[in-house]
Every structure is written in C-alpha cells, then in structure tokens.
N, C-alpha and C positions, 0 to 999 in steps of 0.2 A: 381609851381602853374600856369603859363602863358602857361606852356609848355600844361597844363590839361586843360585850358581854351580853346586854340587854336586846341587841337587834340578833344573835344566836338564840337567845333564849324565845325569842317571837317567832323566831324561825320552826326551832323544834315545837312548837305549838303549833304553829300552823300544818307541819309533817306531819304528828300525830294527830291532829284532828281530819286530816284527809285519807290517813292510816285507816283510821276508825270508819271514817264515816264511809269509806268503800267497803272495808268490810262486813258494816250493818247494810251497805247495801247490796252485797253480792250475797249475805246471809237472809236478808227476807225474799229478796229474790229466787236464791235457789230453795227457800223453804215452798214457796210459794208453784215453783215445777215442779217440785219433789210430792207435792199435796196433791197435785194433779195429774201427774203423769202413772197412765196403765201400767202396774205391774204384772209382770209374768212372770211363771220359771225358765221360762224361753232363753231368756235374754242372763247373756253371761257377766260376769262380775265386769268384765274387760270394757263393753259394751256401757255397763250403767256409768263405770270411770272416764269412759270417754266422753260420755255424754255430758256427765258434771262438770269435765274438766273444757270443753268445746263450751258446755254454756258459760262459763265463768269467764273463757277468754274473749267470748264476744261482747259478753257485757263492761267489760276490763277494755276492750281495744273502742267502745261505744263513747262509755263515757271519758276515757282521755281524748280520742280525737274531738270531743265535744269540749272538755275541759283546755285542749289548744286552741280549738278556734274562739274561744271567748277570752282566754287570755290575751291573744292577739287581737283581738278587735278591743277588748277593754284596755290597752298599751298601745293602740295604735299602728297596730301591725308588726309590733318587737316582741319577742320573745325571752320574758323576764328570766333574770339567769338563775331565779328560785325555781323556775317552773320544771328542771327536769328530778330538781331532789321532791317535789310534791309527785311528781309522776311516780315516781321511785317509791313511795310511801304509799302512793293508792296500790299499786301494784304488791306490794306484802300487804296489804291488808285486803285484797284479794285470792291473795295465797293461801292466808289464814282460814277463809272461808272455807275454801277448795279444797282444806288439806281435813277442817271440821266433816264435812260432806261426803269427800275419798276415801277416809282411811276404813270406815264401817264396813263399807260397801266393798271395799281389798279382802277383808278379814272376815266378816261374813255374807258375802253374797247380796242378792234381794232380800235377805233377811235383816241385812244391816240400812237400812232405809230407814225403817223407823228410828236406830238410830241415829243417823245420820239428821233426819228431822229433829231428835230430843238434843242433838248438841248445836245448830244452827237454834235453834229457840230457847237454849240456857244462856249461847252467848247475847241472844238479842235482852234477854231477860236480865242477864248480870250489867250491861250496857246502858237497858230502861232504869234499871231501878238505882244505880250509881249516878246518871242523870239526875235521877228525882231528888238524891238526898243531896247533891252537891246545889241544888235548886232549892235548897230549903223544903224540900216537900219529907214531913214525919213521915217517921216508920211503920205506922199502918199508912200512911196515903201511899207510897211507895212500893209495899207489900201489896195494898191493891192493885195497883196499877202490874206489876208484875203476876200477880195472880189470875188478872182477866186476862193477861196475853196464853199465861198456860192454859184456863180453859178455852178460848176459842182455839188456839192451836190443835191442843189435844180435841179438843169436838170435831174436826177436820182429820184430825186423822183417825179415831175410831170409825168416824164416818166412810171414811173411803176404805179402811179395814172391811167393817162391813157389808158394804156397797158392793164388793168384786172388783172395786178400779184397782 
C-alpha cells in the first residue's frame, strides 16, 4: 500500500512537472512570435486566434511526437503505460499558454497583444522566480532574476511599439 502511495505520488510529479514545463515552453515560445510578428489593423481578432491557437498546436503535436519517439527508443520500442497521462499533462499545460495568449486578443483585438505578451511574461516570471526561491536563491537574487526578464521583454516590446512592426 505505501509502496502505491509513493509511486502515485512520483507520478503526479512527474505530470506536473511536464504540465509546466510545456507550458513555459509554449509561453516563451509564443512570447517570442508575438515579439515578432507584424502588426496590423488588417488582420482580424479571428485571424490573430487562429494563428496563436495553429502555432500552439504545432508546437504541442512537435514536441509529443518527439517526446514518443524517445520514449520508445529509451523502453526499447514499448510504450510506457505512464506515457499517455504525461501527454495528457503537456497538453493542459499547452492550453494554459493558449488560453494566456487567446483571451486578450477575443476581447480586445490587435490591441490585446501587448497584453497578451504582459500575461505570457508574468507567468514565465512567477515560474522563474518560484524556481529561484525553491532553489534556495534570496529574495533579492530572485527579484533580480525576475526583474531582468521584465526588462528585456519589455525592451522588445516597446521596441517593436515603436519600430512600426
């Protein structure tokens, strides 16, 4: 019975750390098209949601076909019977990105972008800096470390603000 408690409990650790770790990585990733890609008033709210939600699934459908064929090659060609509840958990934690990303951009248009950008970079930010202190890293190391992510970020985006991209 202890043995079944302790091996669920490594389980759920392991679900949530793949939870997370797709969703920090669908989140710098989309912050990172969102930094780049030309804004217009052209282009319709429908359009910009399509586009986040197309990039989110390619990178989602990328890295789990990636994440099977290394499971099977690291099992010897089986298919460990953990492997579809960590799919299951990359997958919300891709949703979460998408849904950070989506909702600004439903509710206010091209205008909602920069939001869209300031909530994908809070959650990388509350993410880094919960890292840091579980890491033993003090509250000012911590604070900095979260602090130079907002100004590079935000330097990138005032930048493309006033750039015209």
């Amino acid at each position: 019975m202890l043995n079944r408690i302790l091996v669920g409990r490594e389980h759920r650790y392991e679900e949530l750390r793949e939870g997370i770790t797709m969703s920090l990585y669908i989140n710098l990733t989309l912050l990172a098209v969102l930094l780049v890609i030309p804004v217009n008033q052209a282009q319709s709210r429908i359009q910009m949601v399509v586009f986040v939600v197309m990039a989110t699934l390619a990178l989602l459908a990328a890295h789990q076909i990636a994440f099977r064929l290394s499971s099977r090659f690291m099992n010897s060609g089986v298919v460990h019977r953990e492997v579809p509840r960590l799919l299951l958990a990359q997958a919300f934690g891709a949703a979460t990105a998408a849904a950070l990303a989506v909702v600004p951009i439903i509710f206010f248009g091209n205008v909602g972008i920069w939001l869209s950008e300031s909530l994908l970079l809070a959650f990388v930010c509350t993410i880094g800096f919960l890292a840091s202190r579980s890491g033993g890293a003090t509250l000012w190391r911590a604070t900095g470390y979260v602090g130079f992510l907002i100004v590079v970020v935000t330097s990138l985006i005032v930048f493309k603000h006033y750039s015209g991209a």
